[in-house]
C-alpha positions as MATLAB code, in Angstrom:
seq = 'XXXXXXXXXXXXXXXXXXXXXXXXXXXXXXXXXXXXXXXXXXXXXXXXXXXXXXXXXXXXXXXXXXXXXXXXXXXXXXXXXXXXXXXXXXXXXXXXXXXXXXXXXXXXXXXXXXXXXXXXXXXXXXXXXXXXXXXXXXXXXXXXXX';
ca = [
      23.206   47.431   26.457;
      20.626   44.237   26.119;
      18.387   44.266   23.240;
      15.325   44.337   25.035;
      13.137   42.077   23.080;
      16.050   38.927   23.440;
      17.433   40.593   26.691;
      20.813   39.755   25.054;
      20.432   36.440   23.892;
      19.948   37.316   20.130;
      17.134   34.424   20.267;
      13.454   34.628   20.435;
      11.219   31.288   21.296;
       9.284   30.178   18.102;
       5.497   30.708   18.810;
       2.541   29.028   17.114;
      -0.317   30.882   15.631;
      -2.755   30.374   18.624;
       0.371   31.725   20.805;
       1.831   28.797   22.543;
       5.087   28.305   22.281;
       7.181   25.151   21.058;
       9.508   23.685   23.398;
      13.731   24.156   22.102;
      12.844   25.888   19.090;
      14.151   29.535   18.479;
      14.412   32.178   15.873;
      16.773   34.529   15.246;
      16.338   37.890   17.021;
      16.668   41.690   14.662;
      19.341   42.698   16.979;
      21.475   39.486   15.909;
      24.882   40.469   13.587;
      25.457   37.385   11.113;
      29.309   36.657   11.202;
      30.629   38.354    7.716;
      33.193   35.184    7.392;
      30.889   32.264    6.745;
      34.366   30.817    5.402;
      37.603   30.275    6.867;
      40.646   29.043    4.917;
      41.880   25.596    5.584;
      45.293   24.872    7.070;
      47.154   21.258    7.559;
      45.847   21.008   11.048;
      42.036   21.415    9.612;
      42.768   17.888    8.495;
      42.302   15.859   11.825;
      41.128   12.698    9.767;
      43.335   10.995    7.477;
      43.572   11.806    3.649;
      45.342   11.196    1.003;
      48.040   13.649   -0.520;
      46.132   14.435   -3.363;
      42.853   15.407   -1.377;
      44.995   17.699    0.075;
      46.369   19.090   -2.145;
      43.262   19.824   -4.000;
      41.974   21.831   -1.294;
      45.280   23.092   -0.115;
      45.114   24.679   -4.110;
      41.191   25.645   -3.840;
      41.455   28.059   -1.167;
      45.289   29.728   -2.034;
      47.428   27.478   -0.907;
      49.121   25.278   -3.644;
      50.800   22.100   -2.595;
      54.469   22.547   -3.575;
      54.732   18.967   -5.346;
      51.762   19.266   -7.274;
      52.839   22.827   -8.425;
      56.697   21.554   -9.327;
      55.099   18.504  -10.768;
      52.816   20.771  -13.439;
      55.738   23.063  -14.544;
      57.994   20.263  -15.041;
      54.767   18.729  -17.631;
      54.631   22.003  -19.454;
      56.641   22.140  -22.396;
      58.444   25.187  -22.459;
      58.557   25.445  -26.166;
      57.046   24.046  -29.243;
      57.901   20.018  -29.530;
      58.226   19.565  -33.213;
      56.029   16.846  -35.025;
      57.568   13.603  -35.728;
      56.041   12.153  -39.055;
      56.605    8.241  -38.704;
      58.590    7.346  -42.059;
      57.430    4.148  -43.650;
      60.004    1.732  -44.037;
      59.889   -1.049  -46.478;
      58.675   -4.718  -44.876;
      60.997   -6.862  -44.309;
      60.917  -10.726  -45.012;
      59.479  -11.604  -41.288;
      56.867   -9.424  -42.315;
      56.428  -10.272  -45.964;
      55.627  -13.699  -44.908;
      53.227  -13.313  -42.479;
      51.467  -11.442  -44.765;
      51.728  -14.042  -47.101;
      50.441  -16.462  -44.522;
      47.771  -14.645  -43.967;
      46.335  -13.837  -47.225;
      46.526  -18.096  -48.033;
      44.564  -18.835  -44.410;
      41.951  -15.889  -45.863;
      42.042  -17.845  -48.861;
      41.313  -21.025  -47.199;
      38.254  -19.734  -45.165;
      36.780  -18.629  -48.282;
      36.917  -21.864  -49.935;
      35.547  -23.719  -46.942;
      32.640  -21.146  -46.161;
      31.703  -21.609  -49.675;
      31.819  -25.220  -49.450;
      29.440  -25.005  -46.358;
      27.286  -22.668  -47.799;
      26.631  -24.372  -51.108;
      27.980  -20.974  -53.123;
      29.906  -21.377  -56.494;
      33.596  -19.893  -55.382;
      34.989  -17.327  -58.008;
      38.257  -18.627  -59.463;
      40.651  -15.926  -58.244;
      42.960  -15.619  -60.930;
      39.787  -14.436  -63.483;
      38.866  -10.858  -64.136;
      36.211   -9.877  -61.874;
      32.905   -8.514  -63.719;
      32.700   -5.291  -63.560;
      29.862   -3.580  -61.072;
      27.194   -1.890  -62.561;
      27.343    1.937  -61.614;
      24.510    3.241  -59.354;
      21.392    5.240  -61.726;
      20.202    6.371  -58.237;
      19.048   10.178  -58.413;
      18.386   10.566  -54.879;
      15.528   11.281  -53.280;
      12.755   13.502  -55.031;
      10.144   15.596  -53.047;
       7.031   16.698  -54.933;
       4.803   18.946  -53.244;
       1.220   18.321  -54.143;
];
């Protein structure tokens, strides 16, 4: 049976306040059902543009549908038990090693002497004791409220 304000067409034209109505524009009419599946789930043949694997298989695992790599892929990351912690063990240097430290301490050295030189700064001698720093008599800071 035909609604009989749509007479079956579940549209009604769109009128204007002073009751003319507007050419191709239409409202929805009471006796329309909306469709209770606004969604449908995508299969591969929803894809008729070209993608890459990995777009599809995001949406293939979105809406149910895992993609089979991507699922062997994550159980073969998971550990399946506790890895124990390897502590790096400090080995001595060697003499490779020993003497590019050396090498670099004396270019450090060098710098020092020439920045100084540039500078106009009396270089300490190394090899003396190093005064001693004062120590800080700095309280923090005080708050009085007046």
């Amino acid at each position: 049976m035909a609604c009989p304000i749509c007479n079956g067409e579940q549209r009604i034209p769109l009128k204007r306040e002073d009751g003319s109505i507007v050419a191709f524009a239409y409202v929805n009419c009471t006796c329309k059902e909306d469709d209770p599946v606004a969604y449908y789930e995508t299969k591969p043949e929803d894809f008729d543009f070209p993608c890459s694997g990995t777009f599809r298989g995001y949406y293939q695992e979105q809406y149910g549908h895992p993609n089979d790599r991507m699922v062997e892929r994550e159980l073969a990351q998971r550990p399946t038990e506790p890895q124990p912690v390897e502590v790096p063990v400090s080995q001595p240097w060697d003499k490779r090693q020993k003497y590019q430290i050396d090498q670099t301490r004396a270019e450090l050295v060098h710098l020092k002497i020439k920045l100084a030189e540039f500078t106009g700064q009396k270089q300490a001698n190394p090899k003396q004791p190093q005064p001693q720093q004062r120590k800080s008599t700095y309280q923090g800071l005080v708050v009085t409220s007046e």
